[in-house]
C-alpha positions in Angstrom: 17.8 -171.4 -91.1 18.6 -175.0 -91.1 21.9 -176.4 -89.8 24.5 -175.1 -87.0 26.4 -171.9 -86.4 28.1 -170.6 -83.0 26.0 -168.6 -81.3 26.4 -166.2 -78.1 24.3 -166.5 -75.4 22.5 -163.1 -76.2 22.0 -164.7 -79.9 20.1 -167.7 -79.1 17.4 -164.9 -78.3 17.8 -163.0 -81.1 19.9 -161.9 -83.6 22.7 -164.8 -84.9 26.5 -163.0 -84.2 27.8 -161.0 -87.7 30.0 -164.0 -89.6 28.5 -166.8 -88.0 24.6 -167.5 -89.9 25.2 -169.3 -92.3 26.0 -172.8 -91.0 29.0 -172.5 -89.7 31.8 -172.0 -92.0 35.2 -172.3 -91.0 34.3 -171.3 -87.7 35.4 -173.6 -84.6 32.8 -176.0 -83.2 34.0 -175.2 -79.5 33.3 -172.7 -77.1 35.4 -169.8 -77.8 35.1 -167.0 -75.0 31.6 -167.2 -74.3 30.3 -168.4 -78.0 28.4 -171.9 -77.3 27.6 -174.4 -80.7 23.9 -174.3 -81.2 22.4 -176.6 -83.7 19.4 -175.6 -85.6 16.4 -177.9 -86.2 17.1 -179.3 -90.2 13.2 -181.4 -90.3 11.2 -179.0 -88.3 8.0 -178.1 -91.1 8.7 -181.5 -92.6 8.8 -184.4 -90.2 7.0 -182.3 -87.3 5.2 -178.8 -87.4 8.0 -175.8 -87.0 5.6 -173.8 -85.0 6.0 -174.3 -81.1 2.5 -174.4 -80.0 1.1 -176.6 -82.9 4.2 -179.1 -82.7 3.0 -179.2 -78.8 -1.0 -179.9 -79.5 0.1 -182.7 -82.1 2.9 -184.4 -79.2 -0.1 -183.9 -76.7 -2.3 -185.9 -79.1 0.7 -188.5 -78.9 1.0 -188.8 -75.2 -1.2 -191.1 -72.5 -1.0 -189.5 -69.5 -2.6 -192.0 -67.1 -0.3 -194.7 -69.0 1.6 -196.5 -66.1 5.1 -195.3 -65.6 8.4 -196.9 -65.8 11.8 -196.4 -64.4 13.6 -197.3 -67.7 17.1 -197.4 -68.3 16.7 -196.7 -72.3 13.4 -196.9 -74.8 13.5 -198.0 -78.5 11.7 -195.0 -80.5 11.3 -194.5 -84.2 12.3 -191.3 -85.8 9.8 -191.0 -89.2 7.6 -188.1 -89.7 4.9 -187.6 -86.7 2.3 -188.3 -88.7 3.7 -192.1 -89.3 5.3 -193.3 -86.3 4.1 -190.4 -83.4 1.8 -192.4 -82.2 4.4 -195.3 -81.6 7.3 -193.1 -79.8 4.3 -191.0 -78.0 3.1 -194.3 -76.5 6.8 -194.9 -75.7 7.4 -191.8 -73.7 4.7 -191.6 -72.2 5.7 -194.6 -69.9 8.9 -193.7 -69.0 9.9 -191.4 -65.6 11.4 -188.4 -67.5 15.6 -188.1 -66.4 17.4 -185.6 -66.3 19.6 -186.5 -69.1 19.3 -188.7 -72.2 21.8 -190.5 -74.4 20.7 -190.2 -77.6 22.3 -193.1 -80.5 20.9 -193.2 -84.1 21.8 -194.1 -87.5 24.3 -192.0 -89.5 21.7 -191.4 -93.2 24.0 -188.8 -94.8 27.1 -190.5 -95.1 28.9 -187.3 -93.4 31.0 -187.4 -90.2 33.2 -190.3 -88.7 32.1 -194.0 -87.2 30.9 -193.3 -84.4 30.4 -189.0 -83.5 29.2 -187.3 -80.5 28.1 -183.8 -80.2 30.4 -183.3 -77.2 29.4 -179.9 -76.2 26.5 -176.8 -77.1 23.0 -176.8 -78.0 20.3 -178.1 -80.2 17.4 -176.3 -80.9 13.6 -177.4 -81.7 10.5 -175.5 -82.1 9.3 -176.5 -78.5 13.1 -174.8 -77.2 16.8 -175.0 -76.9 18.2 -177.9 -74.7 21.7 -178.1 -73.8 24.4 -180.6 -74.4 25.5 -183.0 -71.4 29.7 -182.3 -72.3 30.6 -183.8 -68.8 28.5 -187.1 -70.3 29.7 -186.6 -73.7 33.4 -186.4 -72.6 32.8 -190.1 -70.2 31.7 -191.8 -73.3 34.6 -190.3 -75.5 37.2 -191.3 -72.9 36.0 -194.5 -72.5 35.3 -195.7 -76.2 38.6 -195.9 -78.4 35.8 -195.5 -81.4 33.6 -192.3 -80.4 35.5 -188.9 -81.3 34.2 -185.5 -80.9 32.6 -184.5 -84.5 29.7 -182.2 -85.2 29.6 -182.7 -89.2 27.9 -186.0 -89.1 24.5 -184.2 -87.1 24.2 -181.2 -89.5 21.8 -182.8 -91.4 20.9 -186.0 -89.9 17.4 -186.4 -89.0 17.2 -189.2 -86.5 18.3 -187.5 -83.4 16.3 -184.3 -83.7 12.9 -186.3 -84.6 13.2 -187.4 -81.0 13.8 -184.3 -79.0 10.5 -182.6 -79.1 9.3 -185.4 -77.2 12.0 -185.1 -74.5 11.3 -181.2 -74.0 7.6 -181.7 -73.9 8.2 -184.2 -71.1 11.5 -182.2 -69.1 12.0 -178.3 -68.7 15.1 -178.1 -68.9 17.0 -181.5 -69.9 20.6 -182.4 -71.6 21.0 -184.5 -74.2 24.1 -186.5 -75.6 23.5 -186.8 -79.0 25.9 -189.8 -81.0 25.5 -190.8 -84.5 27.0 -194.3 -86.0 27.8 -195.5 -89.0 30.1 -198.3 -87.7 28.5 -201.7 -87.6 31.5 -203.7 -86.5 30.0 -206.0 -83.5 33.3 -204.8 -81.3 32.8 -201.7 -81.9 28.9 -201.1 -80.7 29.7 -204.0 -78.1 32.5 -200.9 -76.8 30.3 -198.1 -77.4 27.2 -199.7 -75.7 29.9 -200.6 -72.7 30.9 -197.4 -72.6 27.5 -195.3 -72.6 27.1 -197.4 -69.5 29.8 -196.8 -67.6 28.8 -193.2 -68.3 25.2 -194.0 -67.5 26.7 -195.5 -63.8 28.4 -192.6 -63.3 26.1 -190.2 -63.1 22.0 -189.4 -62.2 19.4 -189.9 -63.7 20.3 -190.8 -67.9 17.9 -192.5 -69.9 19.2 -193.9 -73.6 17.5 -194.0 -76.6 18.4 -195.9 -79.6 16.3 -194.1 -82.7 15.5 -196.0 -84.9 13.2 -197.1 -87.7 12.6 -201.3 -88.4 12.1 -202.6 -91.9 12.0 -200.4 -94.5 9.9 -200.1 -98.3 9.0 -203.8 -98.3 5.2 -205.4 -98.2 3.1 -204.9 -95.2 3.2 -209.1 -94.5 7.2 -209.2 -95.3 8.2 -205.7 -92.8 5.9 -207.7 -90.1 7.4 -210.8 -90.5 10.7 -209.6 -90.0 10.3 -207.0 -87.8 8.9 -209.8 -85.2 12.1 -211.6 -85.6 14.2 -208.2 -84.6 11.7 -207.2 -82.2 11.9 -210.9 -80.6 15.6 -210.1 -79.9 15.1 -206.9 -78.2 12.9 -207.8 -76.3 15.2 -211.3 -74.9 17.6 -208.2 -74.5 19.7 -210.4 -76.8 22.3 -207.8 -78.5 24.5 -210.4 -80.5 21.0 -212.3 -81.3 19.6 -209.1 -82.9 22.5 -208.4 -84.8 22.7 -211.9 -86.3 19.0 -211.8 -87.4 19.3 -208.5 -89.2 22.2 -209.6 -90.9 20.9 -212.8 -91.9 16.7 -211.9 -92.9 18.5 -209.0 -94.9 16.4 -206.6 -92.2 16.6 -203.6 -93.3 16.2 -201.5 -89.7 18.3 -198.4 -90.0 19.3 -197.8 -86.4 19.7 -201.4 -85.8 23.9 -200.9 -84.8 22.7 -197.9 -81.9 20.0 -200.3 -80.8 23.0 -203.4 -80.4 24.6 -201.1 -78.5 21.7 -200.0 -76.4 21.4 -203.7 -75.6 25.2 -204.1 -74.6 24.1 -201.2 -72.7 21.1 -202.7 -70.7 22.9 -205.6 -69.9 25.9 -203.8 -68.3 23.6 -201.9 -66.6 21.5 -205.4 -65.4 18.4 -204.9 -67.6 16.1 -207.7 -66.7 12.5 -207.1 -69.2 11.7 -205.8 -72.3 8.4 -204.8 -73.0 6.9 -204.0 -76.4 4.5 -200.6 -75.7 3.1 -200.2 -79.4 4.2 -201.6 -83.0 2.8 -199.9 -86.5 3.4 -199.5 -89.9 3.3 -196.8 -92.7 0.6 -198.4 -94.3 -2.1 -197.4 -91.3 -1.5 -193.9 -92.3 -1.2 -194.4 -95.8 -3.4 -197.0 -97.1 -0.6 -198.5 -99.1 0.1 -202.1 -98.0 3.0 -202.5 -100.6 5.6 -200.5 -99.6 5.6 -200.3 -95.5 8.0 -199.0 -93.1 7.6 -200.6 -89.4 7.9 -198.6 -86.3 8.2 -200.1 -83.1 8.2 -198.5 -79.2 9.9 -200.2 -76.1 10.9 -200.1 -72.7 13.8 -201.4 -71.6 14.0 -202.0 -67.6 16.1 -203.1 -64.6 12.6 -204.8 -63.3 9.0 -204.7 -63.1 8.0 -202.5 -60.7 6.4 -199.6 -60.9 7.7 -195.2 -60.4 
């Protein structure tokens, strides 16, 4: 069943808890004497294959594993159906030295929720498993950006988030994840949020953030390339205010573009020094239609260029 309900320990196994299956009602989002929040998989079947073992042949397919490995302190990955843009965030993952934790930030499509939400505490589940929420990282960010609150309605049915955590639980047994979701595109505010995540980041072991997110969207293969190089430039110069001036001004239609600003402030505070590109594609390689392209680009973001 798609979205969330609060779930018992002895129900993420098996059978959901009488009065709480059907995505959630007016039940509390909090842990409430042993219940824990667990959020079901909403794209699983669509995006990626709902059956565990098939949706970990097709990320195998994805991965390089003789591909060098990084120490990274956060990756640019898209979040479109596997079939379109796996290739690009398998490529991406496969470079990096897996964390223990990973600060996930991606657009807010459904409208729902506030600004800037975090899923502060509980589960998400994916065909591949269940992986647990980081609250103790959840709760740094909170207290240290006036714009991030606590909300779980914004990642009921949002997409870009979950697209991405098959790949981290093929790579780690058992990791956490901070999921956040933004809609706010105020420079101040993602320049706050992006501080924020790394204060967090510096305060504890081993996090790795990812900003989800798709480039230009529905335009002509030549015109999603051509600007896409212009956003992509940006990242790479690690240039936060840069990127969000070109978007703004090509009329770039990159949906995640606000979590990748902040994944920039981000890098910065947390003395990024090189961007690499790992892999860029487009719809139309899949699809065969060169007239209405979405671009999908993978990179590594890093404090140098040395090797794990």
């Amino acid at each position: 069943m798609a979205g969330r309900y609060l779930a018992s320990k002895a129900s993420v196994e098996g059978e959901a808890p009488s009065g709480f299956a059907g995505g959630g009602g007016d039940a509390s989002p909090y842990d409430i004497n042993g219940w824990i929040m667990l959020r079901r998989p909403v794209v699983a079947g669509k995006f990626y294959p709902s059956a565990a073992d098939e949706l970990e042949r097709q990320i195998g397919g994805y991965m390089t594993p003789e591909a060098e490995k990084r120490r990274v302190i956060g990756i640019v990955s898209p979040h479109a159906g596997y079939v379109y843009s796996g290739r690009v965030a398998g490529d991406v993952y496969s470079r990096i030295v897996p964390a223990n934790s990973f600060i996930i930030m991606g657009p807010n499509h459904t409208g729902m929720g506030l600004p800037v939400s975090v899923y502060a505490d509980g589960e998400w589940e994916v065909p591949n498993g269940i992986v647990e929420v980081d609250s103790s990282l959840a709760s740094l960010i909170m207290r240290r950006c006036r714009f991030a609150h606590d909300d779980y309605s914004a990642h009921l049915y949002e997409h870009s988030l979950e697209v991405q955590i098959p790949f981290i639980k093929f790579l780690v047994r058992d990791p956490k994840i901070v999921p956040v979701v933004m809609m706010e595109d105020d420079i101040e505010v993602l320049r706050d949020l992006g501080e924020a995540v790394a204060d967090a980041v510096a305060s504890s072991s081993g996090t790795i953030i990812i900003a989800s997110t798709d480039m230009t969207h529905y335009e002509s293969d030549e015109s999603v390339r051509r600007k896409d190089s212009m956003a992509i430039r940006s990242i790479l110069d690690l240039d936060p205010l840069g990127l969000y001036e070109v978007v703004r001004r090509e009329g770039i239609s990159m949906c995640g573009f606000a979590p990748t600003v902040s994944l920039l402030f981000a890098a910065n505070r947390l003395g990024a020094k090189k961007a690499e590109l790992v892999r860029y594609a487009t719809s139309a390689e899949v699809s065969g239609d060169y007239s209405h392209v979405v671009g999908y680009a993978g990179i590594l973001i890093m404090q140098d260029k040395g090797v794990s």
